[in-house]
N, C-alpha and C positions, 0 to 999 in steps of 0.2 A: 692343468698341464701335467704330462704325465711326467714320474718320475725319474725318467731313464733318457729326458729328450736331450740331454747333453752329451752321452755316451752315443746316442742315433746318430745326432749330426756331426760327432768325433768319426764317426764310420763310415759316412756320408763323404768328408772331406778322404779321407782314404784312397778312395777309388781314385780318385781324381790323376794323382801321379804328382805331379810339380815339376818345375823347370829343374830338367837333369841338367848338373853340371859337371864338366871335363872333370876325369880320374886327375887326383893330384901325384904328378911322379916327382919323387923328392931332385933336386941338383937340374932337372930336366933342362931342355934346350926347348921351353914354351913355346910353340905356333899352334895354342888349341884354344883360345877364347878371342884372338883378335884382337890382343892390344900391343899397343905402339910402341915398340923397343925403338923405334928408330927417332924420337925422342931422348936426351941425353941425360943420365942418369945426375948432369951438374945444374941440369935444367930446374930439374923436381928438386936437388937439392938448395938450390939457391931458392926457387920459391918456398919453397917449407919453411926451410930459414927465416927469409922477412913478415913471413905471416905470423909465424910465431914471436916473433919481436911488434909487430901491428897488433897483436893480442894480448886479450884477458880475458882469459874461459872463464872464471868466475861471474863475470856478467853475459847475460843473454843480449845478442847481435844485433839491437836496437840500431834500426837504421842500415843495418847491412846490406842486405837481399838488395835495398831502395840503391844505394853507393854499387853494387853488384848488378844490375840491371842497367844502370845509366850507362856500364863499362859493355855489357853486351851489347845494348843499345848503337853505339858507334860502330864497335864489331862487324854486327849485322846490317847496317844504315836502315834500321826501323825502329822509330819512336819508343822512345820508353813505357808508353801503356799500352803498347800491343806485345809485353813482352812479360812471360813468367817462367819460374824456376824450382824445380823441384827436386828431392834428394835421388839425382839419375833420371833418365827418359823414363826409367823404367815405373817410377813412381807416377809420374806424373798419366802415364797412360794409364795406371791402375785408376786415380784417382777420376780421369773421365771415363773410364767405362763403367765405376763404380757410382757416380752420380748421374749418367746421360743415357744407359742401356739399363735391360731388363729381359725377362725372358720371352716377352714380347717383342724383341727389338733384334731385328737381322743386319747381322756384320757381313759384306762382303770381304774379301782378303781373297791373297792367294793361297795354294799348295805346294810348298811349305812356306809359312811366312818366322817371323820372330816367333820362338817358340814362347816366350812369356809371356805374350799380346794372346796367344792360342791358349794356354793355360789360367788363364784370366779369365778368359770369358767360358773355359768350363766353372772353373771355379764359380761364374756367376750367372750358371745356366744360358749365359747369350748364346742363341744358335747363330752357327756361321756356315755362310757359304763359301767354298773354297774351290778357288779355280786352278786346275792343277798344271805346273808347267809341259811345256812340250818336250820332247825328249832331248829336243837339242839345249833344254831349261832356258826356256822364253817365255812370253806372254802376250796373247792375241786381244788386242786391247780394243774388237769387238764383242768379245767374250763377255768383257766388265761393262762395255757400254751396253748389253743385252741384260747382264743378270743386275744390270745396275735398277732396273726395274721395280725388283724386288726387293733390295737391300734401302737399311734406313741408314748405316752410317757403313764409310767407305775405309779399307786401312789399307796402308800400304809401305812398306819398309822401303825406301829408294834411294840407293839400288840396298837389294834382297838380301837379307840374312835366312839361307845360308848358301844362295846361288849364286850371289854376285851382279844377278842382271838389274837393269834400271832402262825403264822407258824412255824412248826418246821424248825430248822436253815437250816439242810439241802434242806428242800421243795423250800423255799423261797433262797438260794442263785442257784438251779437249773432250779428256774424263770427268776431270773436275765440274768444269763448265756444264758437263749435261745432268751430273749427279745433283739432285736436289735435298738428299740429307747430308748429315756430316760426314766431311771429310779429313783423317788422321793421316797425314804424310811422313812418317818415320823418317829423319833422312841424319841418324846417329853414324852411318857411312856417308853421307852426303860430302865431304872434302874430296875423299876418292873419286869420287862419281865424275860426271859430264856437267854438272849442274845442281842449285836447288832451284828451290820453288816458295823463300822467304818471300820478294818481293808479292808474290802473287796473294799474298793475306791482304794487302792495301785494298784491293778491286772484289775480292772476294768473303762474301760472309763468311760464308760456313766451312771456311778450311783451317785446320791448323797444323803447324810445320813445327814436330816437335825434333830438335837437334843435341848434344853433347858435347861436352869435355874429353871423358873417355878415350872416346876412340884418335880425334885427331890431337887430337893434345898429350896424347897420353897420360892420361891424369884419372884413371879407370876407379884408382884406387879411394877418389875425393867424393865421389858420389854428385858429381854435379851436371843436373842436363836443363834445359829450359826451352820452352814454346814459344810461338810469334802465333798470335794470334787477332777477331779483332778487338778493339778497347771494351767492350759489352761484355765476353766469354773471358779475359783475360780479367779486368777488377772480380769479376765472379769466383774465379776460381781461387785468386789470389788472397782476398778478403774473405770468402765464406767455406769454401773447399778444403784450399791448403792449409797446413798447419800453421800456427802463428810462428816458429820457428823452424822451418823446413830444413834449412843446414846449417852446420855448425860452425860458428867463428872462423875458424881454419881454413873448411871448406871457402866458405864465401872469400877470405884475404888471399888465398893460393888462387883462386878460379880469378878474381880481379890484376894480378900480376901474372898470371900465363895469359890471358887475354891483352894484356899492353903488350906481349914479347912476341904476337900471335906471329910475325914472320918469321921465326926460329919453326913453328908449326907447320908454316906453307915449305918450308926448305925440307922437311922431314916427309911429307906429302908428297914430295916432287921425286924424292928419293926413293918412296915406297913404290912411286907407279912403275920407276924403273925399272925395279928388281921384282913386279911384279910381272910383269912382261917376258922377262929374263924365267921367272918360274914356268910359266903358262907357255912359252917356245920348250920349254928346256921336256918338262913331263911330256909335251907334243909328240916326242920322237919316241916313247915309248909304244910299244904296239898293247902293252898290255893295260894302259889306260888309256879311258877318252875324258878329254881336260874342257872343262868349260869356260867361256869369255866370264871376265871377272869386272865391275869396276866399285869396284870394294879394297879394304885389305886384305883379302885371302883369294885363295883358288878354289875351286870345289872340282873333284873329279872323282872318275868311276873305274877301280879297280876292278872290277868285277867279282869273279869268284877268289881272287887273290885279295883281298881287301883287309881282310886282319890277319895276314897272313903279314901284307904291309905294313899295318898298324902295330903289331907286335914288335916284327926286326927293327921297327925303329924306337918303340919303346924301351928294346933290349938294349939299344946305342943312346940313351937319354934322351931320346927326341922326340917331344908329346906334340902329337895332333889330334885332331878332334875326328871320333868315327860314328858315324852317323847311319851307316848304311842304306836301306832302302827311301829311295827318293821319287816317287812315282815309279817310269816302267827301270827304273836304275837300282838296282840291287846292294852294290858294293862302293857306296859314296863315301870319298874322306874328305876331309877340310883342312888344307890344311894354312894360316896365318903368314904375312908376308912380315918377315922379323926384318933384324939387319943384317948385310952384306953378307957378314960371318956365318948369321942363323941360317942363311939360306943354303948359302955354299955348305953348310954342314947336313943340311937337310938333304943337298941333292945328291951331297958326294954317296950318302947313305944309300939312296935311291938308285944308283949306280951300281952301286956294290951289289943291292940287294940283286937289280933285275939287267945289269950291263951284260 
């Protein structure tokens, strides 16, 4: 072996780039990664609280995950061996693309999909094929039943990070159905959405519907997401894949107590669609963007040639959104988070000023 092959594949990984994350502005008025202020900051405090009295970090979480599962279990109304958990969706997708693909093995997805799902599989040489949305950021869902052809395992964020769209139930479970490799259903936005697609692991082999804490719990900070899968891919992964300790004490007793309280979660949901509606009317009346249908927690729209011009004056005024820019034939894309009542009214009164 030569002697330089560490410093090769140190250069090798380089190229690659990694999942850029939102500039951090200190004091900011946060709507640039999509998490849930509209969750109550007595929420997190009171669960912190009991977890940390339920614990002893000095012992490793024997039994936990098992106590943690049975509580998703109910949650989702699917059996406890069709169900696994790992540290964030985001692990757990690493973990199957890193035992199930290769660079023989073609991913379909869309154009843009989650970018850490995209940076994975450079990372791991899997070519993908990507179907790009339309301009009104949609998806023709003969598109996927054609290149579905070719593709050996199927992914799909539902609804989209970072468009916001989500197939109608029926389109998307008539994909599934003709797709005969695997199928990855992202659905870490899934509360937002019109629907999931949990049940449909009962009837279906080769799907898995990997979901979050994160987002609709607001609990981003705990690292906790977990899949429904069926009992065959789930003890597999669970027993030979995942780590013998995948989350920490904490995590597993905070994710078991937001999971009892999960109607405080649905009431925070209900409030988010409002005021996302409220955004998506309100940026409408602007001539100088075009706002796209969302059913996620954010908006996604196209300022065009003003786009960081917008990002800036709001960064000046403490108010981080995410800039993204070109998005297919869309040039000036921002992103921007549906916070609460306050965050928004602050966001828009900006928005105003900037372009009234």
């Amino acid at each position: 072996m030569k002697k330089n092959w560490f410093d090769e594949k140190i250069d090798k990984f380089s190229f690659i780039g990694g999942y850029q994350k939102p500039e951090l502005i200190s004091d900011a008025v946060k709507l640039d990664s999509n998490e849930n202020y509209g969750i109550s900051k007595q929420f997190q405090n009171d669960i912190l609280t009991s977890a940390r009295k339920n614990s002893d970090v000095r012992e490793y979480p024997l039994g936990g995950v098992e106590r943690l599962i049975s509580v998703i279990s109910k949650f989702v109304k699917i059996p406890s061996s069709m169900i696994g958990v790992g540290n964030g969706s985001d692990q757990i997708l690493d973990l199957i693309l890193a035992n199930f693909a290769s660079k023989q093995t073609k991913v379909l997805t869309s154009n843009p999909t989650f970018g850490f799902f995209e940076e994975r599989c450079k990372l791991y040489s899997i070519p993908l094929i990507a179907i790009p949305f339309s301009n009104d950021m949609k998806l023709d869902i003969k598109d996927f039943i054609k290149q579905s052809k070719n593709a050996d395992i199927l992914y799909l964020d539902s609804p989209n990070n970072p468009t916001g769209f989500q197939f109608s139930k029926s389109e998307l479970q008539k994909l599934i159905k003709s797709f005969n490799g695997l199928v990855i259903i992202d659905e870490a936005y899934g509360e937002f959405g019109s629907y999931s697609l949990a049940s449909m692991v009962k009837t279906q082999e080769n799907l898995i519907v990997v979901q979050t804490v994160s987002k609709s719990f607001g609990l981003a900070g705990l690292r906790l997401g977990y899949f429904i899968a069926n009992k065959k891919f789930t003890n597999t992964f669970m027993t030979i894949l995942q780590y013998p300790y995948p989350l920490s004490t904490i995590t597993i007793e905070s994710g078991i107590l937001a999971l009892e309280k999960s109607n405080l979660m649905r009431d925070a949901v209900t409030n988010i669609k409002i005021e996302r509606k409220r955004i998506i009317e309100t940026l409408q009346k602007y001539d100088a963007f075009e706002v796209f249908d969302s059913q996620a927690n954010f908006v996604l729209f196209d300022a065009h040639g003003v786009y960081k011009r917008v990002y800036s004056a709001l960064a000046e005024q403490g108010i981080s959104i995410r800039k993204l820019g070109k998005i297919g034939n869309h040039d000036g894309c921002l992103r921007v988070t549906i916070g609460t009542k306050e965050m928004n009214s602050k966001f828009l009164l900006a928005i105003r000023d900037l372009l009234g």
